[in-house]
C-alpha positions as CSV (number, residue, x, y, z in Angstrom):
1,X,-45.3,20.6,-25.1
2,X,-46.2,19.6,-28.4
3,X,-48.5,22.3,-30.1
4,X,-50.6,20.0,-31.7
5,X,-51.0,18.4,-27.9
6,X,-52.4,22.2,-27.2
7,X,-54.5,22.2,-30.2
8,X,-56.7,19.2,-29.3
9,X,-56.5,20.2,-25.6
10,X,-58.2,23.4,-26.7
11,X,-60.7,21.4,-29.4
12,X,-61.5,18.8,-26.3
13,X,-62.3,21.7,-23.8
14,X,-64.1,23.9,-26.2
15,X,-66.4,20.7,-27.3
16,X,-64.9,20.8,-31.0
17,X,-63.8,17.0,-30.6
18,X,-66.8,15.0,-29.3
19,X,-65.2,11.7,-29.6
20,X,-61.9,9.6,-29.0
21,X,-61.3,8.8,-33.1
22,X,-61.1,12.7,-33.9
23,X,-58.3,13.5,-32.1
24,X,-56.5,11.5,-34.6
25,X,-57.0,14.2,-37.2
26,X,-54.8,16.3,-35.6
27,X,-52.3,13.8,-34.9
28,X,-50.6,10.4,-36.2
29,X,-51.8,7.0,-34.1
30,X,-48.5,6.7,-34.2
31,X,-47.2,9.5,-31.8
32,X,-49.8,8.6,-29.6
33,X,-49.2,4.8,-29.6
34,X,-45.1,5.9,-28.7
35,X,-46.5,7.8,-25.0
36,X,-48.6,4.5,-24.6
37,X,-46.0,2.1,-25.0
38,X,-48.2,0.0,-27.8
39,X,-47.9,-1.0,-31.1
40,X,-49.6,0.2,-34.0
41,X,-52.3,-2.6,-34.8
42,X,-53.5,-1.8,-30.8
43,X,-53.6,1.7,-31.5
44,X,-55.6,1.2,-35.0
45,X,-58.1,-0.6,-33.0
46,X,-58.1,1.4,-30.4
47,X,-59.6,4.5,-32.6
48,X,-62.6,2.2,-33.5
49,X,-62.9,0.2,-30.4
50,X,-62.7,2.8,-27.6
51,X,-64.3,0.3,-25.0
52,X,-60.1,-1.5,-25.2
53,X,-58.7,1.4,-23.5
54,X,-57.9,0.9,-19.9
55,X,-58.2,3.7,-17.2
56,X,-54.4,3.6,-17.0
57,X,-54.4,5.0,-20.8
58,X,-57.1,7.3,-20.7
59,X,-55.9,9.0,-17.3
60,X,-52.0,8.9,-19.5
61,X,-53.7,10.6,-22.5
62,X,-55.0,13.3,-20.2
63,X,-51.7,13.9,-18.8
64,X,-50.1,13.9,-21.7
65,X,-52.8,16.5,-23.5
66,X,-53.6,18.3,-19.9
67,X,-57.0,17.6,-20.2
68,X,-59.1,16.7,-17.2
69,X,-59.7,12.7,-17.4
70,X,-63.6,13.5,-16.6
71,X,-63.7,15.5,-20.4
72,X,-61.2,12.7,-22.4
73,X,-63.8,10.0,-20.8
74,X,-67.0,12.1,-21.7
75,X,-65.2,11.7,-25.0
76,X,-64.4,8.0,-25.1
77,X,-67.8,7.3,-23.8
78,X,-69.7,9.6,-26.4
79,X,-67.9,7.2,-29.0
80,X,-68.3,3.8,-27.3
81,X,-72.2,5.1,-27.0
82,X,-72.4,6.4,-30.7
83,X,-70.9,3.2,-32.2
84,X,-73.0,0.6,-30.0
85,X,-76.1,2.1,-31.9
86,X,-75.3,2.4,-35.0
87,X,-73.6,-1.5,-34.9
C-alpha cells in the first residue's frame, strides 16, 4: 500500500480530513483518477462537485484507502452540505 493511502486513512479516521476535496492535499487527482478509471477533467470536478460521485466510486475509494465507506461518505456529505450553503 501506498503510504500516502495510510496517511489519509489515518487523517480520515482521526477526523483531520472533514471533507472529500482535502484528501487531495495529500495526493495528486491524478493517482486517484488512475484506480477510478476516469479522466482528469471528471476528477477536477469531482473535488468541487462531490454530489457526481457514484456509490460504486465512493465504496472503491474506501477500498482502495481501507476506510469504512460509512466515514469516506460522512466525508463526501459534510462537503456536498458545506458547499450547498455557502452557494
Amino acid at each position: 500500500m501506498d503510504k500516502r493511502y495510510e496517511s489519509i486513512k489515518f487523517m480520515i479516521e482521526t477526523g483531520h480530513i472533514t471533507e472529500f476535496k482535502q484528501i487531495f492535499n495529500y495526493i495528486p487527482k491524478s493517482l486517484l483518477g488512475k484506480h477510478l478509471h476516469t479522466n482528469n477533467p471528471r476528477m477536477t470536478r469531482l473535488v468541487t462537485e462531490v454530489d457526481d460521485l457514484t456509490v460504486e466510486e465512493i465504496v472503491s475509494i474506501s477500498m482502495l484507502f481501507d476506510v469504512d465507506y460509512e466515514k469516506l461518505t460522512r466525508i463526501v456529505f459534510a462537503q456536498y452540505l458545506k458547499d450547498k450553503k455557502i452557494k
